[in-house]
C-alpha positions, 0 to 999 in steps of 0.5 A: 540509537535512533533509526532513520525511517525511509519510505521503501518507494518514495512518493508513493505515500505520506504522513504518519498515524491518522495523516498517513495516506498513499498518493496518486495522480488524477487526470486533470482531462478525464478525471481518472486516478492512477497508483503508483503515481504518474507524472508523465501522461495519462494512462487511459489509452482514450485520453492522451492528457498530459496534465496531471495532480497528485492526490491523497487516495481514499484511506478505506476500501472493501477487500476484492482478494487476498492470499497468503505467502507461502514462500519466501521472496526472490531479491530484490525483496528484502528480508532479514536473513538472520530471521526465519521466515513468516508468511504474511497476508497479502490484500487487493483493496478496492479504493473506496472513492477510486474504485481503483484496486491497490495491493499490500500488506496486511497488518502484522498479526492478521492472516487470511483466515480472518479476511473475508472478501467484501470486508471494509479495511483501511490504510495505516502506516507498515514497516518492510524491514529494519536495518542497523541504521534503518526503518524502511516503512510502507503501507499496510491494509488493517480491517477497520476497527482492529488496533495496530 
């Protein structure tokens, strides 16, 4: 049976494989980029501009810090609870052209022992977590050069 594949927040990124990129908003008055999306107003308090675009987010960007999961997460965090329990790499990156700061996931398989501040990565495609019927997907931080 074929699993569903969901993004487990929408409109926060598109695309698949080398297409795949998250999605902001920029300011059309100032200029200023915002992740998550905002589709109200601008969010630079010396704005006030209500006219926003969305746009695709640089796909690299240098680690500015990481740590790892020690700890399960409380609900609304969704794990498998038939499964034990793995740490996962946790990375803020800064955007390349944004010089905007977004946090993820880093690729499965990738621990903080080989992270490195400074270190260039890029955005690829993750999944958060299967169900029976379906793959909730999201973003995932890998260091440029490594395979999925």
């Amino acid at each position: 049976m074929s699993h569903t594949r969901t993004p487990a927040v929408a409109g926060w990124f598109a695309g698949e494989g080398d297409d795949f990129h998250l999605l902001g908003t920029r300011c059309s008055a100032c200029g200023s980029v915002f992740f998550p999306r905002e589709d109200a107003f601008c969010r630079n308090p010396g704005c006030g501009g209500d006219s926003l675009t969305e746009v695709q987010l640089s796909k690299r960007g240098r680690i500015w810090s990481y740590t790892d999961t020690r700890y399960q997460p409380p609900s609304p965090y969704v794990t498998n609870p038939e499964l034990p329990w793995e740490p996962y790499a946790l990375i803020a990156v800064e955007l390349e052209a944004e010089r905007l700061v977004v946090l993820g996931q880093a690729v499965p398989g990738v621990t903080v022992a080989d992270l490195v501040v400074g270190m260039e990565v890029e955005v690829v495609p993750g999944v958060l977590n299967e169900d029976a019927e379906t793959t909730w997907t999201t973003w995932h931080w890998r260091p440029t050069g490594v395979a999925v």
